[in-house]
PAGU-709601 format. One record per residue (C-alpha): residue number from 1; x, y, z. Coordinates in nm, 2 decimals, m for minus. Example, Ala and Ser with C-alpha at 12.3 -4.5 7.8 and 13.67 -1.06 7.14 Angstrom:
<sites>
+-----+--------+--------+--------+
|   k |      x |      y |      z |
+-----+--------+--------+--------+
|   1 |   1.23 |  m0.45 |   0.78 |
|   2 |   1.37 |  m0.11 |   0.71 |
+-----+--------+--------+--------+
</sites>
This chain:
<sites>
+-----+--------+--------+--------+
|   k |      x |      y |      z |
+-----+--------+--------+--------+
|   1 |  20.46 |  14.90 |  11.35 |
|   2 |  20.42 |  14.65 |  11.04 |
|   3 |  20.82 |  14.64 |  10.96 |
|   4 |  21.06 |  14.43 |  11.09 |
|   5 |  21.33 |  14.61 |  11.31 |
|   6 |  21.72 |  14.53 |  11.31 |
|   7 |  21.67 |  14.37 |  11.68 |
|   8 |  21.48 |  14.10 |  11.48 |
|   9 |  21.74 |  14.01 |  11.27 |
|  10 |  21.95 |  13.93 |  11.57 |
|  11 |  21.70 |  13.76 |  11.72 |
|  12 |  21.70 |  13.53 |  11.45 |
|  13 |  22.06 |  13.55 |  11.33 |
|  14 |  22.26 |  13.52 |  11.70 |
|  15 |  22.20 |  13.20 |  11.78 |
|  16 |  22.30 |  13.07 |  11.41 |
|  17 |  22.59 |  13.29 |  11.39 |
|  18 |  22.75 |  13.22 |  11.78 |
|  19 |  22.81 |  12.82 |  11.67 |
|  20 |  22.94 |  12.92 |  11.34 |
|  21 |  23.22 |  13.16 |  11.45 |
|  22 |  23.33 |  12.94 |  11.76 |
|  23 |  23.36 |  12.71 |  11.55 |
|  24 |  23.53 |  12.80 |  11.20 |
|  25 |  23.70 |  13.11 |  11.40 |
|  26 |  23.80 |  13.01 |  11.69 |
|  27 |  23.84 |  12.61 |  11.61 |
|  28 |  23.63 |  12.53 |  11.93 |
|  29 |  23.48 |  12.18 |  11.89 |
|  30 |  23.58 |  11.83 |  12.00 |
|  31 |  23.89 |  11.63 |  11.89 |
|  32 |  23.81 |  11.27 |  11.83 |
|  33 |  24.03 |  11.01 |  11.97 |
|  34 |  24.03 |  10.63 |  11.93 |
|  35 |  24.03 |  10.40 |  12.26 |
|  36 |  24.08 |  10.01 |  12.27 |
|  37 |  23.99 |   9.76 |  12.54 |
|  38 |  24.29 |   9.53 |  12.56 |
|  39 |  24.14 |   9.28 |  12.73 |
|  40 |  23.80 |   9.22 |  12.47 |
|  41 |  24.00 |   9.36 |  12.21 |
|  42 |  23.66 |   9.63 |  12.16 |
|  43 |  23.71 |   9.99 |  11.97 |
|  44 |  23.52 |  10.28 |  12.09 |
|  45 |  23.56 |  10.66 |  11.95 |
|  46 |  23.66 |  10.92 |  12.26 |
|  47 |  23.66 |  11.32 |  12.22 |
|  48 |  23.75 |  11.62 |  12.40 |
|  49 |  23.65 |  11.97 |  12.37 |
|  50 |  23.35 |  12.14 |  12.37 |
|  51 |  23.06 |  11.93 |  12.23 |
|  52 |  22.81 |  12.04 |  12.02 |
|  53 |  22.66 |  11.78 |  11.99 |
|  54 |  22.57 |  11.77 |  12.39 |
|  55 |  22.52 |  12.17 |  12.34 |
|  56 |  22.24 |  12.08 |  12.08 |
|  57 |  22.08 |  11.75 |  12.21 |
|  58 |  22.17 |  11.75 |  12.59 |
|  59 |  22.09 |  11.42 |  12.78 |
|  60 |  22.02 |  11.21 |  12.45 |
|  61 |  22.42 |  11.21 |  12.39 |
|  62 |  22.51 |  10.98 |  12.70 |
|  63 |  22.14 |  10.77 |  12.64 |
|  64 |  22.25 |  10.70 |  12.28 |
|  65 |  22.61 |  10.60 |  12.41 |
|  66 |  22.45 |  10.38 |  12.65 |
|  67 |  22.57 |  10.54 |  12.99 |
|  68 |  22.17 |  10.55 |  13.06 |
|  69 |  22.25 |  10.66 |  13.46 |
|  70 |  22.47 |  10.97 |  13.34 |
|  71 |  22.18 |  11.06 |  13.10 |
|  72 |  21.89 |  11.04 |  13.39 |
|  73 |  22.07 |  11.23 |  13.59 |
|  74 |  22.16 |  11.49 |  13.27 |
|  75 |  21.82 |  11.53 |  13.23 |
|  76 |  21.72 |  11.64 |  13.56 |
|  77 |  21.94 |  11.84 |  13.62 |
|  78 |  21.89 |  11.98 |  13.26 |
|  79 |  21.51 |  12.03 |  13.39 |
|  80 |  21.60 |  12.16 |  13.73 |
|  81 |  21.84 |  12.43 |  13.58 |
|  82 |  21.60 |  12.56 |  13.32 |
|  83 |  21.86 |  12.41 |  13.03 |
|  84 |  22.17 |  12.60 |  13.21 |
|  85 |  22.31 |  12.26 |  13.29 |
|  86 |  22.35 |  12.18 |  12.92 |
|  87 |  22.50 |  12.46 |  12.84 |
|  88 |  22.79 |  12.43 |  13.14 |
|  89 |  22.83 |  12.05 |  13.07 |
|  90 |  22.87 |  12.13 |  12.65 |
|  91 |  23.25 |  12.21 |  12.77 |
|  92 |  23.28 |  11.89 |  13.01 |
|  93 |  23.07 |  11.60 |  12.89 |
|  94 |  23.34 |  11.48 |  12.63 |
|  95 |  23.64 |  11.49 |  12.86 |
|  96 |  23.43 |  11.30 |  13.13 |
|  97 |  23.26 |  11.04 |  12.88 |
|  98 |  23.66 |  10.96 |  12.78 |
|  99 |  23.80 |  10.95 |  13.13 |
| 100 |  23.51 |  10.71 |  13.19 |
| 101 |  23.66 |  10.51 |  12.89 |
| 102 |  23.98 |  10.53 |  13.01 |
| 103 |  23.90 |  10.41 |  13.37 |
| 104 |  23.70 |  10.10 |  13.23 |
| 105 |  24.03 |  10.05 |  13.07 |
| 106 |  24.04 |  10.19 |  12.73 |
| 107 |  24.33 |  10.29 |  12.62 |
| 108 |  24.39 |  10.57 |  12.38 |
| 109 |  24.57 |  10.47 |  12.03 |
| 110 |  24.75 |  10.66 |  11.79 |
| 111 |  25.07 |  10.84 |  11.74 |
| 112 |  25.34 |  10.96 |  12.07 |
| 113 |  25.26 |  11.31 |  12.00 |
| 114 |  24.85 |  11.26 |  11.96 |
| 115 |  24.85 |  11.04 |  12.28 |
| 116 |  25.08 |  11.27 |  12.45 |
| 117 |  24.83 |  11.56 |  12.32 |
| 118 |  24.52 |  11.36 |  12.44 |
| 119 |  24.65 |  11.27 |  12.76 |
| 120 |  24.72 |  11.61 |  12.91 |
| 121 |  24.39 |  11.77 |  12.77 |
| 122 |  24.18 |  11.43 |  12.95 |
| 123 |  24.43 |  11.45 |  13.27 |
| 124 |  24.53 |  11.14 |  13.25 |
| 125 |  24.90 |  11.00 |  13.41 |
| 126 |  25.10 |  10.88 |  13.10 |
| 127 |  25.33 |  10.64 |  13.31 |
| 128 |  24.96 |  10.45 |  13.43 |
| 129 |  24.81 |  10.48 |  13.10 |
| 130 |  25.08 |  10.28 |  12.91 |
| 131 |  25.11 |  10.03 |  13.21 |
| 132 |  24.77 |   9.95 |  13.13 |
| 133 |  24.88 |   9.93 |  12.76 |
| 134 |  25.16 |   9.63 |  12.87 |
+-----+--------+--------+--------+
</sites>
């Protein structure tokens, strides 16, 4: 009774060795992009992919980028769901944060290939995005 069995040591060890592997095995994290209004001329940093950021600190990531609605509504549903919710929305909050951008009028800067990239991982029609660039 007074050792410490292997089912410990998974315990303790899973849930440092799960983030560790998707991320330097599998390459799963966000990709950071960089959005410009045209209009006030203002930079603001976009991602997409999974966020581990949200997957660690849930609703504080949209109250600390000032979307205060989308982070009330987070964290009830992060209450209602027992913490579920953050785990499902770790693989969507980046792509919606940047379509948010993108709909106040951001628009996404950098290279053809890395806006090309950018646009078909966010869903975002090309032909409307670089009429908005005009």
């Amino acid at each position: 009774m007074g050792g410490v069995s292997i089912w410990h040591w998974i315990v303790v060890l899973l849930p440092i060795a799960i983030p560790l592997i998707l991320k330097f095995g599998f390459n799963v994290g966000a990709k950071k992009l960089v959005l410009k209004n045209p209009r006030t001329g203002q930079m603001k940093i976009g991602f997409y992919g999974f966020s581990w950021t949200y997957f660690f600190f849930g609703f504080l990531v949209p109250l600390i980028r000032g979307e205060l609605g989308v982070a009330a509504l987070h964290l009830l549903f992060s209450v209602v769901t027992f913490g579920l919710w953050q785990l499902i929305v770790s693989f969507l909050y980046n792509k919606q944060y940047t379509q948010r951008l993108v709909s106040q009028g951001y628009v996404i800067q950098g290279s053809d290939t890395s806006v090309q990239v950018a646009a078909s991982k966010l869903g975002i029609d090309l032909m409307v995005h670089q009429a908005a660039m005009s």
